[in-house]
C-alpha positions, 0 to 999 in steps of 0.5 A: 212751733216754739221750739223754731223760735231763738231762746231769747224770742221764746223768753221775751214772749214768756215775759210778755205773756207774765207780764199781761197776766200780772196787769189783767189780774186784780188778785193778790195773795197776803202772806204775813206782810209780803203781797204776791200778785196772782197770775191765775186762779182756780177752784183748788188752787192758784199760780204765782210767778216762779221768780218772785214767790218762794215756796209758800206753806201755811195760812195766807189771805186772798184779796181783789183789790182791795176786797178779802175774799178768802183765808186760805191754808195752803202748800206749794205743789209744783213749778211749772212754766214759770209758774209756781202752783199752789193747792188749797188745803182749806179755803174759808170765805171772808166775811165782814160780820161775825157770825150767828149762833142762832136762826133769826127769822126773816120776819122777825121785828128788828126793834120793839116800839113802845107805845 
C-alpha cells in the first residue's frame, strides 16, 4: 500500500512515526559527552535515527531518564528504515554500590551493642 503513496506522503509519515518514537521513549544512549535518544530497545541491541547517530563502536552508557541502566560495549550493525541498528557486545547492568567480595549473611547483625 506505501508504495501507492507520493514520496513526500511516504517521507512526512516516517518522520512522523520517528518523531513519536523519539518522544515516547525515555531512553538515552551516553557516548562521551554526546546524547543519542533510543528509538527502539531489544535484548542484543538498540536503534537510533540514521540521520543523527554516526556509526557508534566501543563503550557507551544507557540511561531512562535520568537512571543509568547499563554500560555497554557496542558495534554498529546495520542501517535499516531509517534506523541505524546497534548490537551489544557486552551489556553490564549499573549499580549504585560497589560490589562485595564476600557472602554477608542475611541475619548477620548490622552493629555490635555494647552493654
Amino acid at each position: 500500500m506505501s508504495e501507492f503513496l507520493p514520496k513526500e506522503v511516504r517521507e512526512g509519515l516516517e518522520a512522523a512515526r520517528k518523531a513519536d518514537l523519539k518522544r515516547k521513549s525515555r531512553l538515552r544512549i551516553h557516548a562521551g559527552d554526546q546524547i543519542y535518544p533510543v528509538l527502539r530497545f531489544w535484548e542484543s541491541g538498540f536503534a537510533l535515527d540514521a540521520e543523527g547517530a554516526p556509526h557508534l563502536r566501543g563503550l557507551v552508557d544507557l540511561y531512562n531518564g535520568g537512571v543509568h541502566l547499563y554500560q555497554c560495549l557496542i558495534v554498529a550493525s546495520e542501517e535499516e528504515n531509517g534506523e541505524m541498528r546497534f548490537e551489544f557486545k557486552r551489556s553490564t547492568e549499573a549499580v549504585d554500590k560497589a560490589p562485595l567480595d564476600f557472602y554477608r549473611d542475611e541475619n548477620a547483625p548490622i552493629a555490635l551493642l555494647e552493654g
